[in-house]
gemmi code that builds the backbone of each chain (N, CA, C; Angstrom):
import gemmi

chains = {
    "A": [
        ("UNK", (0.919, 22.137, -4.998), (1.648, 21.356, -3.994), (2.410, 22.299, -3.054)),
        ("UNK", (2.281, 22.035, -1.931), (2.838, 22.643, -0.938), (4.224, 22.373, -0.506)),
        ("UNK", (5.288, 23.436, -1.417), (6.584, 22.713, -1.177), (7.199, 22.593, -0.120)),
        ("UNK", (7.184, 23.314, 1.032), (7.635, 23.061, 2.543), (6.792, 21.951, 2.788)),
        ("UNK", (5.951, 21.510, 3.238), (5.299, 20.199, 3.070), (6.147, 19.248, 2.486)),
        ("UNK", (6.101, 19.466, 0.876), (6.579, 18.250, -0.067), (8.749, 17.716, 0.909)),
        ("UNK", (9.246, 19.007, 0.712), (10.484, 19.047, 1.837), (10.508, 18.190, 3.085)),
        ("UNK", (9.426, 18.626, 4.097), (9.426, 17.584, 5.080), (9.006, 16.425, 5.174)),
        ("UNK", (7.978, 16.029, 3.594), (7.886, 14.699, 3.484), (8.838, 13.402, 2.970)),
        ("UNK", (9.875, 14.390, 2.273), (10.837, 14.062, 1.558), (11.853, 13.652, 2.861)),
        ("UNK", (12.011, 14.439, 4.173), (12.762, 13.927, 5.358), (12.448, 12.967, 5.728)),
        ("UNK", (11.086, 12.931, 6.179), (10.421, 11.571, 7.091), (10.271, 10.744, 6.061)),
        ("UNK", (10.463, 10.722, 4.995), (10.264, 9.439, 3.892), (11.374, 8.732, 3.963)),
        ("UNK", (12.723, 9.299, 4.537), (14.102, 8.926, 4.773), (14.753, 8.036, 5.394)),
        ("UNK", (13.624, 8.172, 6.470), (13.971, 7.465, 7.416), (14.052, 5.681, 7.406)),
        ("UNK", (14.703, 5.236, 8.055), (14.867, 3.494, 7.705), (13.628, 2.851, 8.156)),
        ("UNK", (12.598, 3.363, 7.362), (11.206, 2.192, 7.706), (11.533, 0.471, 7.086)),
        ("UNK", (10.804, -0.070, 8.015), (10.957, -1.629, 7.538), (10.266, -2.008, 5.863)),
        ("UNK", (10.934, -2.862, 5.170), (10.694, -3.051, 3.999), (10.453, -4.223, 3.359)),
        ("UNK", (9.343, -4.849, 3.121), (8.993, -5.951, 2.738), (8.828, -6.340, 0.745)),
        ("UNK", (9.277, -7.084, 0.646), (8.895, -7.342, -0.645), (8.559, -8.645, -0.966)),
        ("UNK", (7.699, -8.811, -1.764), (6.777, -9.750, -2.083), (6.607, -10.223, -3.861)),
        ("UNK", (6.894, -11.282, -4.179), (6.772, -11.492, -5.480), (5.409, -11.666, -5.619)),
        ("UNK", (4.630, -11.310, -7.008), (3.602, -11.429, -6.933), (3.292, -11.502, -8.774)),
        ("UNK", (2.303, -11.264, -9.411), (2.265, -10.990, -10.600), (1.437, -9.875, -11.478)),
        ("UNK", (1.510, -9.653, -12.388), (0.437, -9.010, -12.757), (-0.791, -9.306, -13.479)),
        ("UNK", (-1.606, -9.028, -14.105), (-2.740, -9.803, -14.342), (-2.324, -10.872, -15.491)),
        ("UNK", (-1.701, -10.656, -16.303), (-1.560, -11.524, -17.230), (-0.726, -12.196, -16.766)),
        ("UNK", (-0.106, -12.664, -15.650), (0.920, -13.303, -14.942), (2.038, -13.177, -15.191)),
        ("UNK", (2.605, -11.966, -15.925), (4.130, -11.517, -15.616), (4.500, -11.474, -13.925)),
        ("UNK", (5.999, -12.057, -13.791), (6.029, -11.652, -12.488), (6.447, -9.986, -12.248)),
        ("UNK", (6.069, -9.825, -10.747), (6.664, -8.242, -10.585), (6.822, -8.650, -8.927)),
        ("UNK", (7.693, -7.598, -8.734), (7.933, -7.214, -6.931), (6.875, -6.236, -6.555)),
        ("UNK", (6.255, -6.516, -5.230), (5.576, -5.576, -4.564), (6.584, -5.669, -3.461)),
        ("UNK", (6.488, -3.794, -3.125), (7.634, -3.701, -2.094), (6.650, -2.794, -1.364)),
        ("UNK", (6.679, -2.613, 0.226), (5.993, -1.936, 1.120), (6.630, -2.166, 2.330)),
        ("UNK", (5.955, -0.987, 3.176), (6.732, -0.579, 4.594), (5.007, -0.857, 5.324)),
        ("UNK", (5.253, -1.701, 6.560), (4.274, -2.463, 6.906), (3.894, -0.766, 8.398)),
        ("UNK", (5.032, 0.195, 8.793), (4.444, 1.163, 9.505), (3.759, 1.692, 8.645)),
        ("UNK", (3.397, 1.753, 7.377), (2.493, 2.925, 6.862), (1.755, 1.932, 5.975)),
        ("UNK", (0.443, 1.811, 6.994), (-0.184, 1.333, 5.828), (-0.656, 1.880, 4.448)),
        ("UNK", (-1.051, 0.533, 3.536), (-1.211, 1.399, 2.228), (-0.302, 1.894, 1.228)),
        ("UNK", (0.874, 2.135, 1.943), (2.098, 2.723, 0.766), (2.880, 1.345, 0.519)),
        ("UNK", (2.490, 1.413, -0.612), (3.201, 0.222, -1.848), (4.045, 0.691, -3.095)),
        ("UNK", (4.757, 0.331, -3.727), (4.850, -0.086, -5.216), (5.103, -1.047, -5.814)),
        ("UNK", (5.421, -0.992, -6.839), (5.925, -2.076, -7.564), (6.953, -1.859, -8.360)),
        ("UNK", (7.778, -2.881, -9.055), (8.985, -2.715, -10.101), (8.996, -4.434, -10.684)),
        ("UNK", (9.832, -4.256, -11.688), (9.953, -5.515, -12.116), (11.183, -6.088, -11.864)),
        ("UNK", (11.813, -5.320, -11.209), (13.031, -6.176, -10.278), (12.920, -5.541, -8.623)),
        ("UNK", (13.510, -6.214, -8.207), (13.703, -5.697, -6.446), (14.114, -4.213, -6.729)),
        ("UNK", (15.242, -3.775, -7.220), (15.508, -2.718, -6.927), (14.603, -1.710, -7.531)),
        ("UNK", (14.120, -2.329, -8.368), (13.151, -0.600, -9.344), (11.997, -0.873, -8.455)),
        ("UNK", (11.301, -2.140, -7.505), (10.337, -1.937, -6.284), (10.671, -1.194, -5.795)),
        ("UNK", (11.941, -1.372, -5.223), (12.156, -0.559, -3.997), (12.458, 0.971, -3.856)),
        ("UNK", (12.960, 1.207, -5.285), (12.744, 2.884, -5.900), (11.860, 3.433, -5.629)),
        ("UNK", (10.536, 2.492, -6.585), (9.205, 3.107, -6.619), (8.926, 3.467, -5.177)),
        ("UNK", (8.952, 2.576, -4.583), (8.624, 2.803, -2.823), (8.877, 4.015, -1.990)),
        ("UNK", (10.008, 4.442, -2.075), (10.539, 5.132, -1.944), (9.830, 6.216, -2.212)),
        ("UNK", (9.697, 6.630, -3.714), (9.321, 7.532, -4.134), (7.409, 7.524, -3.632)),
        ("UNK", (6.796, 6.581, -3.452), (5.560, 6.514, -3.180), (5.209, 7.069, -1.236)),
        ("UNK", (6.581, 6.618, -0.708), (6.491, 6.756, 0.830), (6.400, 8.368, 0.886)),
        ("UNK", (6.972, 8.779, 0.034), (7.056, 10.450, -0.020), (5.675, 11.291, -0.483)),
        ("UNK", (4.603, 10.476, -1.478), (3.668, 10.556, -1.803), (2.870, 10.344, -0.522)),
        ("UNK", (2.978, 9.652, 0.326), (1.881, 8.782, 0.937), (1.846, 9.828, 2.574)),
        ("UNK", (3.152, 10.134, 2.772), (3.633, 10.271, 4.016), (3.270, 12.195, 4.154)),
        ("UNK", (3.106, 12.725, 2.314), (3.081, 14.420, 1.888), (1.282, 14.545, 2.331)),
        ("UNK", (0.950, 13.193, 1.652), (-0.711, 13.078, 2.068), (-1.480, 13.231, 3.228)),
        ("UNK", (-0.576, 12.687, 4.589), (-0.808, 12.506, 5.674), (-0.665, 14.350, 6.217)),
        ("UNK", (0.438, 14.644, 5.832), (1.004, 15.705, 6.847), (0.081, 16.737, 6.044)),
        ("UNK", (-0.690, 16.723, 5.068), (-1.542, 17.479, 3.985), (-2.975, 17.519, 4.490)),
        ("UNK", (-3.315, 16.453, 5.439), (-4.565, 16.387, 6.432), (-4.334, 16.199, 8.122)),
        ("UNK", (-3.226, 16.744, 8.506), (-2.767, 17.215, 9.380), (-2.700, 15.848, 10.505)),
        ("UNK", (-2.429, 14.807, 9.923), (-2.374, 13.249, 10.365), (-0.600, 13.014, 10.978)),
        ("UNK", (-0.329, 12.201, 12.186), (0.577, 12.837, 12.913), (1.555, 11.240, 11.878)),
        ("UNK", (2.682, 11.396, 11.671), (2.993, 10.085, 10.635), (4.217, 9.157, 11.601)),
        ("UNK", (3.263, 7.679, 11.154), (4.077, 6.951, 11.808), (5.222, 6.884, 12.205)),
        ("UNK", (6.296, 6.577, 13.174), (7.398, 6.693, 13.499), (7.774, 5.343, 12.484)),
        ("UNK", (8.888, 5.130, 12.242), (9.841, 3.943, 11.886), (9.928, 2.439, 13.003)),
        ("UNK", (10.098, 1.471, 12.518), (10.243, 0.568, 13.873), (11.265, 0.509, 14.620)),
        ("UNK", (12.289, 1.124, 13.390), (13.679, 0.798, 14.197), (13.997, 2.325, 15.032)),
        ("UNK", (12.886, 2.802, 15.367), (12.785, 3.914, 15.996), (12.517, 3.490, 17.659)),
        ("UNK", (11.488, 2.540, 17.046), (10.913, 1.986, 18.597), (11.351, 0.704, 19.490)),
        ("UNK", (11.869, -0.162, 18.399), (12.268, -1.603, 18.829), (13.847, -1.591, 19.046)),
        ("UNK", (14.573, -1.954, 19.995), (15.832, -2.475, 19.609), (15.928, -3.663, 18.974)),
        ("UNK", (17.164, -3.666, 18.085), (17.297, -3.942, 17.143), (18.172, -5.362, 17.232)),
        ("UNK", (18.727, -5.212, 18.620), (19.868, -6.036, 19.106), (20.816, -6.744, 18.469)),
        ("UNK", (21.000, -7.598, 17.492), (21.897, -8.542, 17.111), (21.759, -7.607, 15.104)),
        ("UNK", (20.901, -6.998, 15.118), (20.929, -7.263, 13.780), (21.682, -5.938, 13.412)),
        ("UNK", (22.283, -5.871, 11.794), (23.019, -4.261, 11.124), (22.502, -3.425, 11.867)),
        ("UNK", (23.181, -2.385, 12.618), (22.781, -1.375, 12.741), (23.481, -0.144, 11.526)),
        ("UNK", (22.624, 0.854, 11.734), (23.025, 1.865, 10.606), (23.105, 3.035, 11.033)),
        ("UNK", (23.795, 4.093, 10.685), (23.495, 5.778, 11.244), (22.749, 5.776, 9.694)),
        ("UNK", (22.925, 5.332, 8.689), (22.255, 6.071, 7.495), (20.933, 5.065, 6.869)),
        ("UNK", (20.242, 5.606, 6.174), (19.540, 4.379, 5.673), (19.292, 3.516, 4.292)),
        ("UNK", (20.931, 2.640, 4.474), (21.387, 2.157, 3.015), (20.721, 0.632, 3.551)),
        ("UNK", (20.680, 0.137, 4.231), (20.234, -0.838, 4.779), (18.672, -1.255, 4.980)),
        ("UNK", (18.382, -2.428, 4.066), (16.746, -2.592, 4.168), (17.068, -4.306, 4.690)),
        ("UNK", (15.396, -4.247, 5.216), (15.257, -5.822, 5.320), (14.114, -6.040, 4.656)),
        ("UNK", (14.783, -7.478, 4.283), (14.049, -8.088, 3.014), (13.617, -9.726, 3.408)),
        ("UNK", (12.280, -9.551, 3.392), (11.398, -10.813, 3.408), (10.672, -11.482, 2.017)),
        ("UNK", (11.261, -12.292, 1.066), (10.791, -12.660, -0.127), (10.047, -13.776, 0.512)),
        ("UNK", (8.727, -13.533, -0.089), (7.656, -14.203, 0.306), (7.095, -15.356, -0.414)),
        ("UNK", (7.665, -16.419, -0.693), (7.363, -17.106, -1.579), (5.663, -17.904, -1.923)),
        ("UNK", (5.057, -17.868, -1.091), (3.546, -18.606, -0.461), (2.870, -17.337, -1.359)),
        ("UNK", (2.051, -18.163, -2.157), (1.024, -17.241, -3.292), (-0.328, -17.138, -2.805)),
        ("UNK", (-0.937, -15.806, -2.473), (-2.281, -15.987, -2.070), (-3.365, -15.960, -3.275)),
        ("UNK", (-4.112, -17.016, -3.131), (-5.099, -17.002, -4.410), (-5.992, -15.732, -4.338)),
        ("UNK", (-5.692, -14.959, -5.542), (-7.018, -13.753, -5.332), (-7.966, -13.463, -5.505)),
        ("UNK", (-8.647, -14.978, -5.730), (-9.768, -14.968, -5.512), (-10.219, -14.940, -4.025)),
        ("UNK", (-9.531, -15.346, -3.020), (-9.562, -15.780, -1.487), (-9.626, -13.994, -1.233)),
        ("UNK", (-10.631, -13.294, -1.148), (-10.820, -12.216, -1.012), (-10.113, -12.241, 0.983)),
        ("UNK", (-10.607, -13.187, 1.267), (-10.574, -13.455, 2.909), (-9.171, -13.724, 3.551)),
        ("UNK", (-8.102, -14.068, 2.024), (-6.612, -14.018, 2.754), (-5.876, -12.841, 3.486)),
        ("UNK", (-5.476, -12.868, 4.151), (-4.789, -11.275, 4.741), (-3.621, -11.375, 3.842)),
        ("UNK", (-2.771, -10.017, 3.756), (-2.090, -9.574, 3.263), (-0.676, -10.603, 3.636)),
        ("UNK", (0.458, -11.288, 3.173), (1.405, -11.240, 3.686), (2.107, -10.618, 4.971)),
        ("UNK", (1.651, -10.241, 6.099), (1.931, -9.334, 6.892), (2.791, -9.601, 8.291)),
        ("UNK", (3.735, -9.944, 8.317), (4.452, -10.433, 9.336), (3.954, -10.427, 11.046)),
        ("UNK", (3.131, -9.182, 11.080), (2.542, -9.249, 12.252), (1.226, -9.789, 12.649)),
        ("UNK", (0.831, -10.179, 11.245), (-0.694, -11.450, 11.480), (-0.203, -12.789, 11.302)),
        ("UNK", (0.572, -13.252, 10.518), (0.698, -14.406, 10.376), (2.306, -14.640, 10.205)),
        ("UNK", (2.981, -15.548, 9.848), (4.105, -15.736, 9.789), (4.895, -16.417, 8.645)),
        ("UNK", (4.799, -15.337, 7.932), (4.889, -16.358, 6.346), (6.166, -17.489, 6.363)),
        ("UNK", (6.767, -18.295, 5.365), (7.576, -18.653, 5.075), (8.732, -17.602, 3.918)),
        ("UNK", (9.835, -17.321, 4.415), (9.851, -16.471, 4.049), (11.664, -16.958, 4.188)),
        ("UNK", (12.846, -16.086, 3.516), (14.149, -15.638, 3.992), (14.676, -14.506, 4.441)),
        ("UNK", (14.785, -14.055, 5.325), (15.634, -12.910, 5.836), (16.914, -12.628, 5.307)),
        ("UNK", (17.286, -11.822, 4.800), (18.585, -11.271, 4.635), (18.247, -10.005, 5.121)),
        ("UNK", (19.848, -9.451, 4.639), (19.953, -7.716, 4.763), (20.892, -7.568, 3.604)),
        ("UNK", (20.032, -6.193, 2.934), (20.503, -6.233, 1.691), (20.799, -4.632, 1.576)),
        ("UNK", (22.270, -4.554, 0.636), (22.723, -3.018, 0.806), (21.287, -2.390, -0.246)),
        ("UNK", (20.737, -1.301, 0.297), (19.752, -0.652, -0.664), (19.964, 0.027, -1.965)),
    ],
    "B": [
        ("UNK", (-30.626, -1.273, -7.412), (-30.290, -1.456, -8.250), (-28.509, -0.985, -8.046)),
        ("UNK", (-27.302, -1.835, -8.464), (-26.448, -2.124, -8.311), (-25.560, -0.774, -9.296)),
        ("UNK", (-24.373, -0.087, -8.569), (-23.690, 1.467, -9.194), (-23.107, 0.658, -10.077)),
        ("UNK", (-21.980, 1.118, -11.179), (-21.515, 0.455, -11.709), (-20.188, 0.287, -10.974)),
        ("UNK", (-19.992, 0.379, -10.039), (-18.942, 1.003, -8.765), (-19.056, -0.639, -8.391)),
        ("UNK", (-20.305, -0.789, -7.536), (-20.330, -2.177, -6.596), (-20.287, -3.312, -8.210)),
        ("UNK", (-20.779, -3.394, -9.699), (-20.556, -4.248, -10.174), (-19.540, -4.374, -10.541)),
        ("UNK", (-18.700, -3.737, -10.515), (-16.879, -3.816, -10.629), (-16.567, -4.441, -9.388)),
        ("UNK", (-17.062, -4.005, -8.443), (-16.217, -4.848, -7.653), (-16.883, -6.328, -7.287)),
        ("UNK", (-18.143, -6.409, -7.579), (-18.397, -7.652, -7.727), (-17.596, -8.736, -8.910)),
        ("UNK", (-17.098, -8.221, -9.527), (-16.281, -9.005, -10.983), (-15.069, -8.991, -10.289)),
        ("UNK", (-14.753, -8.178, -9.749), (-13.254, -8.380, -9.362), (-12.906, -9.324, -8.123)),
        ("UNK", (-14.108, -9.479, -7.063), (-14.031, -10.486, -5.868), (-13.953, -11.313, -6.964)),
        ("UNK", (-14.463, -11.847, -8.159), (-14.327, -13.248, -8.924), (-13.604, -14.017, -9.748)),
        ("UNK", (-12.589, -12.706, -10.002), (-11.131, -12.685, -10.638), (-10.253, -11.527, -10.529)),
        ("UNK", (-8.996, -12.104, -9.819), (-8.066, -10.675, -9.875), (-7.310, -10.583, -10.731)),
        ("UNK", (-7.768, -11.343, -12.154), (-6.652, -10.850, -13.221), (-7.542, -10.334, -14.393)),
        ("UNK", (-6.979, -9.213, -15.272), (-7.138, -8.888, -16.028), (-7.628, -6.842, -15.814)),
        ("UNK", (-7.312, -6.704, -14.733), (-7.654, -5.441, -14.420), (-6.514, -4.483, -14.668)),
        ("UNK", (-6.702, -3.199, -14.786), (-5.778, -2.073, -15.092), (-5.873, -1.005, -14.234)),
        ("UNK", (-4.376, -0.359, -14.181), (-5.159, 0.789, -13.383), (-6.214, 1.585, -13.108)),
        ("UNK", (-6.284, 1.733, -13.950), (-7.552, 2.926, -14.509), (-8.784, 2.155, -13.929)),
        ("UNK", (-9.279, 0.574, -13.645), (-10.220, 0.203, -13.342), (-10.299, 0.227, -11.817)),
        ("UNK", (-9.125, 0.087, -11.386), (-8.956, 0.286, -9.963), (-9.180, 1.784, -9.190)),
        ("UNK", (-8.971, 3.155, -10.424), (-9.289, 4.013, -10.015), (-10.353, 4.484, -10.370)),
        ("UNK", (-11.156, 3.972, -11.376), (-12.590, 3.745, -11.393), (-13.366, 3.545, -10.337)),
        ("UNK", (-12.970, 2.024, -9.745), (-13.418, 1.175, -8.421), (-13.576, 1.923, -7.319)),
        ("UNK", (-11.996, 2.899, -6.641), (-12.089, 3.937, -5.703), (-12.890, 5.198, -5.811)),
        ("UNK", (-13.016, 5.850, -6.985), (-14.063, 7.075, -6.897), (-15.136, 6.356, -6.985)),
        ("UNK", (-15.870, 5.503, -7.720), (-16.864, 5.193, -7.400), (-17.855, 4.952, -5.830)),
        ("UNK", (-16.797, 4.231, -4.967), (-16.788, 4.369, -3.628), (-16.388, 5.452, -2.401)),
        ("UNK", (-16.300, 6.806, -3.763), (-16.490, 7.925, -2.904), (-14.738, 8.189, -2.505)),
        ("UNK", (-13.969, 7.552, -2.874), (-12.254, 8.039, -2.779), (-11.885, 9.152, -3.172)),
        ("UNK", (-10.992, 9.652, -2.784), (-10.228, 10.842, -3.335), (-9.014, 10.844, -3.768)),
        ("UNK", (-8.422, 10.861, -5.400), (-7.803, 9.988, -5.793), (-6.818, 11.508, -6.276)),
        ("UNK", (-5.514, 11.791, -5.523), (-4.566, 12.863, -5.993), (-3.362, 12.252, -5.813)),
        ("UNK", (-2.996, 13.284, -7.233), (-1.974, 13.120, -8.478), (-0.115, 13.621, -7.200)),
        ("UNK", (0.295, 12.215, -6.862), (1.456, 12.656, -5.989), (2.537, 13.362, -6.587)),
        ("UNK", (3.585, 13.003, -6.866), (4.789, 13.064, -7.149), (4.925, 12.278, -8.281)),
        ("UNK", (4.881, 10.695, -8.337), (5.052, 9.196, -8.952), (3.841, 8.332, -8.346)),
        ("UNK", (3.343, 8.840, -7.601), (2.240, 8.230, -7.395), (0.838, 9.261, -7.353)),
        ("UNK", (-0.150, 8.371, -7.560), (-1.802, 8.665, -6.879), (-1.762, 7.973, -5.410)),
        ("UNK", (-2.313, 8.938, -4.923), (-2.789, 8.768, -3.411), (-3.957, 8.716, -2.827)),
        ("UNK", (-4.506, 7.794, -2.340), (-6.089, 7.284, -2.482), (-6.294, 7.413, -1.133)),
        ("UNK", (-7.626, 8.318, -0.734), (-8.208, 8.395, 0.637), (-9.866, 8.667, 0.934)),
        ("UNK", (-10.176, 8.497, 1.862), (-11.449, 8.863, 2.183), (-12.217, 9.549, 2.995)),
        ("UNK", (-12.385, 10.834, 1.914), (-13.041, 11.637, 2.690), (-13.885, 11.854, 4.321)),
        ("UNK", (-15.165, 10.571, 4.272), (-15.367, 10.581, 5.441), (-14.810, 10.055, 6.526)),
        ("UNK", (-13.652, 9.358, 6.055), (-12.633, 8.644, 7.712), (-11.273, 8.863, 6.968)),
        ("UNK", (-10.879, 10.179, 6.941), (-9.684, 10.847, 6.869), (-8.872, 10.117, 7.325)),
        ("UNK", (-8.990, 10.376, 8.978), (-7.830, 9.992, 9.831), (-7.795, 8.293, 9.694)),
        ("UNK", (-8.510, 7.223, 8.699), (-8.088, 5.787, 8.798), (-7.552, 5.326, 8.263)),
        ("UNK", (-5.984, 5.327, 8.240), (-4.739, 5.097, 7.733), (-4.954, 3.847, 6.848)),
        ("UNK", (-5.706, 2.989, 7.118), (-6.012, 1.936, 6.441), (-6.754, 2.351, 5.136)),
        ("UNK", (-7.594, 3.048, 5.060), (-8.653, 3.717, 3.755), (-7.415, 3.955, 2.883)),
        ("UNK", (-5.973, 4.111, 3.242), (-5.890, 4.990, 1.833), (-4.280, 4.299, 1.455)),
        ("UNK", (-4.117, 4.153, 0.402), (-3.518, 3.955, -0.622), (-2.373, 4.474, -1.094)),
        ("UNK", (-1.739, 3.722, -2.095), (-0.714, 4.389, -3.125), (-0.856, 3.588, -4.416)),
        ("UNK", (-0.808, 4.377, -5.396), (-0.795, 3.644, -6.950), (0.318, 4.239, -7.914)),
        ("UNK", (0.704, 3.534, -8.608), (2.138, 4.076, -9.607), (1.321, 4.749, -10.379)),
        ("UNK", (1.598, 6.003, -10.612), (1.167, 7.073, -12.078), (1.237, 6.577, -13.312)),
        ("UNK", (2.755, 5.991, -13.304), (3.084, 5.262, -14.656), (2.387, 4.105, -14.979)),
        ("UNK", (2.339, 3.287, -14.615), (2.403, 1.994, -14.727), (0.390, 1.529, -14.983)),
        ("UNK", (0.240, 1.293, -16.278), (-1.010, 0.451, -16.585), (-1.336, -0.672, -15.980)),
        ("UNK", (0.051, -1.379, -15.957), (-0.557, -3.088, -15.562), (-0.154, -2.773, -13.821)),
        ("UNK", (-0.670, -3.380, -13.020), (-0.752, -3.383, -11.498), (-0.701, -4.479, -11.087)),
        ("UNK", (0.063, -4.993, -9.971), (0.103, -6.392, -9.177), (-1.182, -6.753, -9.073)),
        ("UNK", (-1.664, -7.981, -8.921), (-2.792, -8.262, -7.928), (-2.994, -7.882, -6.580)),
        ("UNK", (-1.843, -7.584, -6.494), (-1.995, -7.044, -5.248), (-2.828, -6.144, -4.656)),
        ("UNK", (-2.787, -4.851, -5.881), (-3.697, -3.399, -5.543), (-4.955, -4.156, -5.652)),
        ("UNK", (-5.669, -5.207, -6.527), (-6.664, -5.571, -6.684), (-7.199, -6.076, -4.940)),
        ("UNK", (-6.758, -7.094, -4.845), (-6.857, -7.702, -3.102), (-6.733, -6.850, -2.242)),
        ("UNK", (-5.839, -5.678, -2.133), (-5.897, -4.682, -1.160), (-7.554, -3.650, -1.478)),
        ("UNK", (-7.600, -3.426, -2.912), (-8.905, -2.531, -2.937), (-9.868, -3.342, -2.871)),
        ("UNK", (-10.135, -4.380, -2.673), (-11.392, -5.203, -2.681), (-11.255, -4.781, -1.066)),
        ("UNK", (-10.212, -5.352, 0.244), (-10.126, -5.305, 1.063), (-10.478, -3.854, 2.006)),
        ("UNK", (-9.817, -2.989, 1.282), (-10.348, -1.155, 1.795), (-11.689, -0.981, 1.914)),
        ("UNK", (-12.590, -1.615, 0.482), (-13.811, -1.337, 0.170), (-14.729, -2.066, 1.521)),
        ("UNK", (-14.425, -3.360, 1.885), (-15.088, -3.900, 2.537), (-15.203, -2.989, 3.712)),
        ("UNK", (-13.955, -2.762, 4.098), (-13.515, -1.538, 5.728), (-14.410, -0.709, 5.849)),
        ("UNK", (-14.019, -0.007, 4.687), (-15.176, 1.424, 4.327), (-16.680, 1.251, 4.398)),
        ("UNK", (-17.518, 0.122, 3.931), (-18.576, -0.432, 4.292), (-18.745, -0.689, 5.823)),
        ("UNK", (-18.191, -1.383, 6.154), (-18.068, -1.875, 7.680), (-18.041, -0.492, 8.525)),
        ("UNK", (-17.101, 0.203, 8.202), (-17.000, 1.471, 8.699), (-18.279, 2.939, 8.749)),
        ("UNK", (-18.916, 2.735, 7.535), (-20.551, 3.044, 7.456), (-20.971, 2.489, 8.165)),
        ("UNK", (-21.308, 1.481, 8.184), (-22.338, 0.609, 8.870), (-22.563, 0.666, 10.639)),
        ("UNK", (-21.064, 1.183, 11.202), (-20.706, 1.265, 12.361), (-21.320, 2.279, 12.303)),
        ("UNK", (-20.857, 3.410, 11.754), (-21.158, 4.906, 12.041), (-22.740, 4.870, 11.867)),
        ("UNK", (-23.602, 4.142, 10.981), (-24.866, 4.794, 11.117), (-25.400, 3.704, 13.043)),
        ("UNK", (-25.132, 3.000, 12.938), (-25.729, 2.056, 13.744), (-25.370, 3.028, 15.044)),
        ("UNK", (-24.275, 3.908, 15.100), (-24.127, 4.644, 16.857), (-24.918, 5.811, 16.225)),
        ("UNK", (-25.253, 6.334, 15.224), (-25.822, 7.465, 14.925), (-27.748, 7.456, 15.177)),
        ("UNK", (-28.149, 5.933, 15.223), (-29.600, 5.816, 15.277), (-29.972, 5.816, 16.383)),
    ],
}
model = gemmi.Model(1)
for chain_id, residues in chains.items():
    chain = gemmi.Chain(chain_id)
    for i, (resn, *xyz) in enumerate(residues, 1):
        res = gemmi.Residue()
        res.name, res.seqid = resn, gemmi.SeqId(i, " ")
        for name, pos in zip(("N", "CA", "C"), xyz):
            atom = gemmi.Atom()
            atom.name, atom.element = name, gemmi.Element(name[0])
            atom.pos, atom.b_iso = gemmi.Position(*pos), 0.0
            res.add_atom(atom)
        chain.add_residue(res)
    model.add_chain(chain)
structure = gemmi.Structure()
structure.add_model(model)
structure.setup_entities()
């Protein structure tokens, strides 16, 4: 592993990417959280509460983001990089996530459902802001 | 005659429960993935479309049992990656 690499992935992993979490289950139908940042596709985890999701995540964005800069792939910016933010928390640090609990279950057999994804469809969902 | 790659994932379009990690990272090398050992995670990509942010993945190291989720997302990659052949030979003929 390339530790200057692993270092600057560990920066840009820092940054306040948007954060979705999703109840979902596991095969034997325990429930679990899937938590993901919708700028990078692909980087997920899971936990069995919100917060150990959102750990894992964390720790996976650093995985995902070491991968990119490891095939010389230029890595997504953050949204709240690009969008103003206007009415909502602003932060200098990034203790602050937003959280969409997704309650609407996609059958998985429906190979053809899209992902929960706020920018295809519009789930039913609650917004808060939650200290991280 | 069918890899044992595409009959996994034929079982799995037909149920997304009862799978484990390990079958999911079965599923991806079989389809030619490149499956490295992160930090806390495996990081799943593909060789021939590097740069398609969509091809690639994250999976917990730890963790045996997996959301359905990874299941529906790797059924979903696989299809891309097909589609994504299929493009490439069709401008290549």
């Amino acid at each position: 592993m390339n530790n200057e690499l692993w270092q600057q992935a560990k920066k840009l992993a820092s940054r306040l990417y948007d954060t979705y979490l999703e109840k979902d289950e596991l095969s034997d139908g325990t429930p679990i959280f899937v938590a993901y940042n919708p700028e990078l596709v692909g980087c997920k985890s899971q936990g069995k509460t919100r917060e150990l999701a959102l750990t894992n995540l964390s720790e996976a964005r650093i995985d995902y983001i070491y991968s990119l800069l490891e095939d010389g792939l230029s890595v997504p910016q953050p949204n709240s990089l690009n969008t103003v933010t206007g009415g909502l928390p602003n932060t200098k640090t990034n203790t602050y996530i937003r959280e969409y609990i997704i309650e609407a279950d996609i059958a998985v057999d429906d190979v053809s459902a899209e992902p929960s994804q706020p920018d295809n469809q519009v789930p039913l969902y609650q917004e808060s802001w939650a200290k991280a | 005659m069918p890899s044992k790659a595409e009959k996994l994932l034929a079982r799995m379009r037909r149920t997304g429960a009862g799978w484990k990690s390990k079958d999911i990272i079965t599923l991806y090398s079989g389809f030619g993935f490149i499956i490295t050992q992160g930090g806390s995670h495996y990081t799943i990509k593909h060789p021939e479309f590097i740069s398609v942010r969509e091809l690639r993945d994250t999976l917990p190291r730890g963790d045996d049992e997996l959301s359905k989720a990874y299941v529906r997302d790797a059924i979903k990659r696989i299809e891309l990656l097909e589609k994504l052949r299929k493009e490439a030979e069709e401008k290549h003929e």
